[in-house]
N, CA and C atoms as an extended XYZ file, in Angstrom:
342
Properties=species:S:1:pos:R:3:atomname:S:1:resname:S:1:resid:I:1 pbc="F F F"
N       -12.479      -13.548      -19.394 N   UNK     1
C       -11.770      -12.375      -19.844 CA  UNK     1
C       -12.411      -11.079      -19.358 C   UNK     1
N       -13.381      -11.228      -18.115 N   UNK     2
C       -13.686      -10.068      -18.200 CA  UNK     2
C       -12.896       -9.283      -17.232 C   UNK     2
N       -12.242       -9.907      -16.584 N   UNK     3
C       -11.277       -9.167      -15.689 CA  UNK     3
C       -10.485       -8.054      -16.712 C   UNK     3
N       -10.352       -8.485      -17.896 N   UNK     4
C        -8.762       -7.599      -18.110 CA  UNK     4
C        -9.754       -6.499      -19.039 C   UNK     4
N       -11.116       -6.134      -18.713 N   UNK     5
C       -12.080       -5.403      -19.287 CA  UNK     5
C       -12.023       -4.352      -17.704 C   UNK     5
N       -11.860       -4.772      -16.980 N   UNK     6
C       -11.762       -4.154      -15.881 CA  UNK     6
C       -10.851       -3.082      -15.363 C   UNK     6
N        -9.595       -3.846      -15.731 N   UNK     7
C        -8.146       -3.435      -15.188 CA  UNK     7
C        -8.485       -2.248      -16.845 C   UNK     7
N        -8.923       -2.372      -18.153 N   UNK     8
C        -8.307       -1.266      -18.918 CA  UNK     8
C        -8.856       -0.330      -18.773 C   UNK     8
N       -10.412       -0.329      -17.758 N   UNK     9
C       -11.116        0.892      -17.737 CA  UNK     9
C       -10.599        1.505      -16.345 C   UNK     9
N        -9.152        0.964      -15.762 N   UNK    10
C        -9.284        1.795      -14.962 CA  UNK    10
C        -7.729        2.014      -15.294 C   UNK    10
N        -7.068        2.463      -16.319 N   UNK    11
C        -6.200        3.222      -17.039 CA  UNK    11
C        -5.616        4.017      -15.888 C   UNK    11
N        -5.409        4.975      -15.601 N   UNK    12
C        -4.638        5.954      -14.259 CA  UNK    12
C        -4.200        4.932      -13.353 C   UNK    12
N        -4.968        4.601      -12.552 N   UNK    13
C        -4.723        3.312      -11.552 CA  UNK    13
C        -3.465        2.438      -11.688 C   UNK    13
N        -3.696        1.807      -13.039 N   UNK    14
C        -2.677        1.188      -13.364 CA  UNK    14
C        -1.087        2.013      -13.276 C   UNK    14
N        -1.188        2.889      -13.953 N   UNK    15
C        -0.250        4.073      -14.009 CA  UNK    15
C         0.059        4.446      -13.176 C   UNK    15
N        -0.722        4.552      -11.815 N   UNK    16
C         0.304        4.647      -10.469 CA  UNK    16
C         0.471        3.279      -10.052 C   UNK    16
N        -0.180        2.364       -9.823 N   UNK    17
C         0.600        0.917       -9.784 CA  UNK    17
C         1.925        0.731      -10.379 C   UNK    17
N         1.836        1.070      -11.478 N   UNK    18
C         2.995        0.563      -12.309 CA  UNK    18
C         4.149        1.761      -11.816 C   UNK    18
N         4.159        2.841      -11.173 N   UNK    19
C         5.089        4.125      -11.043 CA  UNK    19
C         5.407        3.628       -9.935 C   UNK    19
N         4.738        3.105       -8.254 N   UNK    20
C         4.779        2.536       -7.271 CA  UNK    20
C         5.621        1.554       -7.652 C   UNK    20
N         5.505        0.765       -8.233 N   UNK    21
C         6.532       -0.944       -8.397 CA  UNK    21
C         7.820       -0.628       -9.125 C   UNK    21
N         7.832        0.573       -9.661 N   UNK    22
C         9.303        0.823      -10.017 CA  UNK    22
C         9.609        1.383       -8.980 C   UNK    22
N         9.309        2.217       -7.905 N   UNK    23
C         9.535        3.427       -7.392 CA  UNK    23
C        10.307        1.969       -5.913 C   UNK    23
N         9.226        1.037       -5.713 N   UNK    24
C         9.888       -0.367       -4.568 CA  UNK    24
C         9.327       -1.321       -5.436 C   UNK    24
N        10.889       -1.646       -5.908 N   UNK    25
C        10.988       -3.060       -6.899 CA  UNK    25
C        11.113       -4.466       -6.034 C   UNK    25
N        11.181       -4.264       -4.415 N   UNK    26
C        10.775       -5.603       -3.164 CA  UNK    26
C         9.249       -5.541       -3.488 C   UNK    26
N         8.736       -5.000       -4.185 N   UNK    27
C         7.197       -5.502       -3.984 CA  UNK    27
C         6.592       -6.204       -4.969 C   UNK    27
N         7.579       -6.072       -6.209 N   UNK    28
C         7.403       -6.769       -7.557 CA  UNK    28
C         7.536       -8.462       -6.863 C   UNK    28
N         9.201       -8.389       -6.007 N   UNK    29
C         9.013       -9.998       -5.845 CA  UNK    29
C         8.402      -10.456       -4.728 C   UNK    29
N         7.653       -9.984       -3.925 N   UNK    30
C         6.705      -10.107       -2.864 CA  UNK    30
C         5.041      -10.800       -4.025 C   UNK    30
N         4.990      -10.122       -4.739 N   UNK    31
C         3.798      -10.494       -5.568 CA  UNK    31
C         4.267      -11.826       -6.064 C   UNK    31
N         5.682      -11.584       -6.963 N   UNK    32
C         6.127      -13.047       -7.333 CA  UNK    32
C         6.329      -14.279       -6.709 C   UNK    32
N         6.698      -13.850       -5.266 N   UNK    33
C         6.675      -15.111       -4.266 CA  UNK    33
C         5.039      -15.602       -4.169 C   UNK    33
N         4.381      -15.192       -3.807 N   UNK    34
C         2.686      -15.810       -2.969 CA  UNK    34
C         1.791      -15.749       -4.117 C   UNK    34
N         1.219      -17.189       -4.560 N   UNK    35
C         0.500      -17.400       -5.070 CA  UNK    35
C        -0.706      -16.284       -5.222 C   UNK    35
N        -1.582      -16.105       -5.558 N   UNK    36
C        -2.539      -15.392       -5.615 CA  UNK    36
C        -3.291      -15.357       -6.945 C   UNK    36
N        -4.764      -15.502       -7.212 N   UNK    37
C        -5.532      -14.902       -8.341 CA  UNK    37
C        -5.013      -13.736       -8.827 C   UNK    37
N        -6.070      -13.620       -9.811 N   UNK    38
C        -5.894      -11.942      -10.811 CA  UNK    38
C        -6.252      -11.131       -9.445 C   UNK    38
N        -5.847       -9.918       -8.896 N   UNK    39
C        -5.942       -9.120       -8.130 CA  UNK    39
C        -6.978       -8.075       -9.202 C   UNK    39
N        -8.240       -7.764       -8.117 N   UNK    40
C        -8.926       -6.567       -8.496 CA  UNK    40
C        -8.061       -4.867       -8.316 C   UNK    40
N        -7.995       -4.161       -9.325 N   UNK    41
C        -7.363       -3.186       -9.147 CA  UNK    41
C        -7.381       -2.320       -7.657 C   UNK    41
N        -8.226       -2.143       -7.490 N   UNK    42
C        -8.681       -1.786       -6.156 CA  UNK    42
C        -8.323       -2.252       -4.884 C   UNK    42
N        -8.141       -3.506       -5.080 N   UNK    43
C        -7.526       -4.145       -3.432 CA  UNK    43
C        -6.324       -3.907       -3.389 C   UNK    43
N        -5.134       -3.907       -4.493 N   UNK    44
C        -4.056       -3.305       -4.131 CA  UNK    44
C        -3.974       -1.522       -3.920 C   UNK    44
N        -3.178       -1.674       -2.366 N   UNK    45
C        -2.673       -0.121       -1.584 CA  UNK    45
C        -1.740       -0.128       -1.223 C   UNK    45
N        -1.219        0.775       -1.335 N   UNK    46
C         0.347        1.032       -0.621 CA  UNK    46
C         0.140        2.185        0.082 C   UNK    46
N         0.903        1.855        1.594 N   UNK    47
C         1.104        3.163        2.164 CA  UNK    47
C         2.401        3.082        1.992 C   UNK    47
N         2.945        4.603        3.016 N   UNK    48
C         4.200        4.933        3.280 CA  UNK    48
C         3.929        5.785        4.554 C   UNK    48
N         5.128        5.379        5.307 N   UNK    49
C         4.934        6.497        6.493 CA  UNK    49
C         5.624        7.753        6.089 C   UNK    49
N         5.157        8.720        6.898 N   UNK    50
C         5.139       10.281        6.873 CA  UNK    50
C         6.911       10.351        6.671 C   UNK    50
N         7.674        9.675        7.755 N   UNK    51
C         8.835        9.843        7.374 CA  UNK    51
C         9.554        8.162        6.860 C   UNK    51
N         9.259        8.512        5.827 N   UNK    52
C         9.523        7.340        4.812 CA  UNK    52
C        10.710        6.111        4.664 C   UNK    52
N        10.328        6.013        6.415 N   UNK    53
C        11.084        4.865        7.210 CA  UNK    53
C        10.302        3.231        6.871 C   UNK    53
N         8.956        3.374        6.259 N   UNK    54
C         8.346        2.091        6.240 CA  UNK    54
C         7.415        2.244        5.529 C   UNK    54
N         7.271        1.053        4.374 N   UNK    55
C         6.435        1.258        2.844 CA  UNK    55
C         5.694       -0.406        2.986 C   UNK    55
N         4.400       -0.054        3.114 N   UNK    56
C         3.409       -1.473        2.907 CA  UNK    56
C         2.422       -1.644        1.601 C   UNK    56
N         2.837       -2.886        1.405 N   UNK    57
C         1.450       -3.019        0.010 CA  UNK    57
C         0.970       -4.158        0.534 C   UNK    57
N        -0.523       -3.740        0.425 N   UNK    58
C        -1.661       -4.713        1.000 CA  UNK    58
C        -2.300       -5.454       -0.163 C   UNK    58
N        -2.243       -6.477       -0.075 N   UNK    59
C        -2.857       -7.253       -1.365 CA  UNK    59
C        -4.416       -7.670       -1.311 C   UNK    59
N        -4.332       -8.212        0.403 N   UNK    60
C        -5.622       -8.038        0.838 CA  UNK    60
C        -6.115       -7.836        1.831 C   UNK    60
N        -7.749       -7.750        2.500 N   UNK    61
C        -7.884       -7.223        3.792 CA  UNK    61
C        -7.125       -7.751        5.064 C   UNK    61
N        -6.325       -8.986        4.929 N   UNK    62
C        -5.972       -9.409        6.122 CA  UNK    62
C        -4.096       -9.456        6.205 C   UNK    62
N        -3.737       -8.961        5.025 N   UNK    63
C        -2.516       -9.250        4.884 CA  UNK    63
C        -1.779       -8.117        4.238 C   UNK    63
N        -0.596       -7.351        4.961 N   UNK    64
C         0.079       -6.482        4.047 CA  UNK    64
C         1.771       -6.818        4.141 C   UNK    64
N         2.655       -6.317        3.430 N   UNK    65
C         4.123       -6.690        3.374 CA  UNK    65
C         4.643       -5.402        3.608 C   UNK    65
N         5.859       -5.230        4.988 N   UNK    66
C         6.196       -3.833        5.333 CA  UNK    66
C         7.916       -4.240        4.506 C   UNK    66
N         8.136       -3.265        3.951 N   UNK    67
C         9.845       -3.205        4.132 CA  UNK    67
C        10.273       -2.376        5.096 C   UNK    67
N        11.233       -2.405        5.843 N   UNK    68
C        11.594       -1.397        6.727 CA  UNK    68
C        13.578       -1.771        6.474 C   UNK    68
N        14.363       -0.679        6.249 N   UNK    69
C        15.295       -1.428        6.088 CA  UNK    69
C        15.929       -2.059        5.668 C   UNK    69
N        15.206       -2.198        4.570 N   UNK    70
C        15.803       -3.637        3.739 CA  UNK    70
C        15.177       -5.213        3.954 C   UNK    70
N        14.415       -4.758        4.522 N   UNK    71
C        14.044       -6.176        5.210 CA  UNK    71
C        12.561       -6.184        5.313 C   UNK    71
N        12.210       -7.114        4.141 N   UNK    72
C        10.268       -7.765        4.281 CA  UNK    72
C         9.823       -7.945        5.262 C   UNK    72
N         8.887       -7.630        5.373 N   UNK    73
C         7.806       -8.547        6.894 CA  UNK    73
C         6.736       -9.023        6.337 C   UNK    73
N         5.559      -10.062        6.738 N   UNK    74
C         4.025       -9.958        6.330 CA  UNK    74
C         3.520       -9.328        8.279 C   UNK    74
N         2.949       -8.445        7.858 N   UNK    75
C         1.755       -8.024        8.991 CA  UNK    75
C         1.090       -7.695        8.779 C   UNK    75
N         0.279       -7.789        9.964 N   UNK    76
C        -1.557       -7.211       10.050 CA  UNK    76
C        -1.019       -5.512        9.785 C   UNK    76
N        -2.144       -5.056        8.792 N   UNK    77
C        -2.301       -3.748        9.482 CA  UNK    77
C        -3.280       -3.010        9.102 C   UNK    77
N        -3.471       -2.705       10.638 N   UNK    78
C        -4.761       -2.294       10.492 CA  UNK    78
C        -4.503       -0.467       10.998 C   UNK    78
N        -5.105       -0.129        9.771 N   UNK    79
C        -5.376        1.974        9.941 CA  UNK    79
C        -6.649        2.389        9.693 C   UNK    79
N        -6.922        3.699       10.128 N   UNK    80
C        -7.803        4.264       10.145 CA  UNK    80
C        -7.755        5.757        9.706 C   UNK    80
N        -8.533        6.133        8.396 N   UNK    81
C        -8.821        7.320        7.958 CA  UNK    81
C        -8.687        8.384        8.834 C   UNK    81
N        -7.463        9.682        8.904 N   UNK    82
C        -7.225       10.512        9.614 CA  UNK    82
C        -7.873       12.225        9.148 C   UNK    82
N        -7.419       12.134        7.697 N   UNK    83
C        -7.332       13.714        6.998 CA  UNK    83
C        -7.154       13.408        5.838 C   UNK    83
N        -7.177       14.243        4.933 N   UNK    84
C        -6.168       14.615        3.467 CA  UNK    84
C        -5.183       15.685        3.499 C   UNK    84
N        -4.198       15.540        3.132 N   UNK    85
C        -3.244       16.301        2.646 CA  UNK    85
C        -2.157       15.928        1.584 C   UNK    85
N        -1.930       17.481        0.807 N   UNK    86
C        -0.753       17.256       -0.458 CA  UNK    86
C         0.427       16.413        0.414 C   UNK    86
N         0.764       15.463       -0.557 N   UNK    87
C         1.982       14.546       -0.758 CA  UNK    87
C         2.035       14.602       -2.213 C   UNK    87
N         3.657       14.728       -2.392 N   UNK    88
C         4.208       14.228       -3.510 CA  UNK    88
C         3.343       15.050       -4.680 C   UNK    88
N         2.586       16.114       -4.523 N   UNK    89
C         2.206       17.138       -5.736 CA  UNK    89
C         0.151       16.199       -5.467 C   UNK    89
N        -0.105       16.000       -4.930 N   UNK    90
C        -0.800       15.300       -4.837 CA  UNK    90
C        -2.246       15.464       -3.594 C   UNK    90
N        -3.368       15.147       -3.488 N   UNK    91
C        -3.882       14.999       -2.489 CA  UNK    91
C        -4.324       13.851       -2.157 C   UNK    91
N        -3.634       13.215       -0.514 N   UNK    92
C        -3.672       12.111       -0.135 CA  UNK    92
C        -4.518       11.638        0.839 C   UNK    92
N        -4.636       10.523        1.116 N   UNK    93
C        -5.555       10.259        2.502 CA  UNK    93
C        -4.373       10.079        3.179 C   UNK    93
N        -4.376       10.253        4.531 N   UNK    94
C        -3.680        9.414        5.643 CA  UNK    94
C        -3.828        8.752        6.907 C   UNK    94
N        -3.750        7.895        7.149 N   UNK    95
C        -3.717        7.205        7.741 CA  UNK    95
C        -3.370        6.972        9.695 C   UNK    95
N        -3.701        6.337       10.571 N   UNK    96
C        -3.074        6.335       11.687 CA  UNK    96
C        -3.427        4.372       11.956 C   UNK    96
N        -2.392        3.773       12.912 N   UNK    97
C        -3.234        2.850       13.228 CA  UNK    97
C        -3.674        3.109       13.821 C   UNK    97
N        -4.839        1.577       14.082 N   UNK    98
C        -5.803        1.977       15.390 CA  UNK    98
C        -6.077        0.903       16.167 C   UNK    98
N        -6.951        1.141       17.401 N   UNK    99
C        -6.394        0.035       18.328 CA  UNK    99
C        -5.613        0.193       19.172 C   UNK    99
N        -4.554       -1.060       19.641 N   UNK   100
C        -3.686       -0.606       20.631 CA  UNK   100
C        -2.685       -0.187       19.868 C   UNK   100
N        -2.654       -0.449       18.632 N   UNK   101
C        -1.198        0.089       17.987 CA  UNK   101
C        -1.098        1.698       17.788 C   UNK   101
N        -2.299        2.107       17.701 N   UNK   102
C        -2.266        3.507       18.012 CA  UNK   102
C        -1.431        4.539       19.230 C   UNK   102
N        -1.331        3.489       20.209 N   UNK   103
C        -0.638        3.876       21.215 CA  UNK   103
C         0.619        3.198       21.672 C   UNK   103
N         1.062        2.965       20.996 N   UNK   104
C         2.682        2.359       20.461 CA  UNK   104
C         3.706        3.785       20.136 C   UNK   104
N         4.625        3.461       21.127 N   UNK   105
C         5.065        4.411       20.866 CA  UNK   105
C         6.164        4.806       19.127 C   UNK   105
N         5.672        3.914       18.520 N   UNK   106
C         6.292        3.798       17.516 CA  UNK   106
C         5.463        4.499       16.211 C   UNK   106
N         4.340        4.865       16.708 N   UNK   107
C         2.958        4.487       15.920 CA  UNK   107
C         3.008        5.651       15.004 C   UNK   107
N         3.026        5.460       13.881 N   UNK   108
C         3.346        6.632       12.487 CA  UNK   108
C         2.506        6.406       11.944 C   UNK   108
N         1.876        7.675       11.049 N   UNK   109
C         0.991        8.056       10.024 CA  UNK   109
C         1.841        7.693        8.775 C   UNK   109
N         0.318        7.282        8.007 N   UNK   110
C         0.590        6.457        6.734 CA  UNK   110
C         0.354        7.610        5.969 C   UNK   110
N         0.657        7.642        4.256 N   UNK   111
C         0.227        8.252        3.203 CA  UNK   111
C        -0.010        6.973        2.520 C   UNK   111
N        -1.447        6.913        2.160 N   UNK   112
C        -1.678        6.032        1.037 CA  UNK   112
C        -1.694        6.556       -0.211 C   UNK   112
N        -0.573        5.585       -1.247 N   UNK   113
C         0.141        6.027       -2.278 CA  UNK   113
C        -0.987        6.006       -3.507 C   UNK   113
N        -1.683        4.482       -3.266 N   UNK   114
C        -2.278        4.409       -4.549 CA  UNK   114
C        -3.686        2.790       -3.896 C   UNK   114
């Protein structure tokens, strides 16, 4: 039981977890599909890109779930610490990938939500 000694001392956290999973209710059943332990508060993140074409929650270091569209994926993804700036009333980190995906011409900055 000492996990759930964990999750209550970190009160806020939860509170944007829980605002995030209403806000993309595909991620409620993404958790419900794949087995998994008690998750440490901390390993779950969500980004979003800048133009809020594509929303990932990472459960863990090797695995995150993109919606784009309407439509789940599991991919790698891997970013790298860019800046801070206000989002959403807020100050955020953001994100770039890195690697070769950095130079993709597709390649968008994240806001990590929580």
């Amino acid at each position: 039981m000492e996990w759930v000694g964990k999750w209550l001392n970190l009160r806020e956290r939860l509170v944007e977890m829980a605002k995030t999973l209403r806000r993309y209710p595909w991620m409620v059943e993404v958790v419900k599909q794949r087995p998994m332990s008690i998750l440490h508060p901390y390993m779950v993140e969500v980004y979003v890109a800048r133009d809020g074409s594509d929303v990932c929650l990472s459960l863990t270091s090797s695995k995150a779930y993109c919606a784009q569209d309407g439509t789940v994926r599991e991919v790698k993804l891997e970013l790298e610490f860019k800046r801070y700036e206000v989002y959403e009333d807020k100050i955020r980190e953001v994100y770039r990938p890195k690697g070769l995906l950095a130079f993709a011409a597709a390649a968008r900055e994240y806001v990590r939500l929580i």
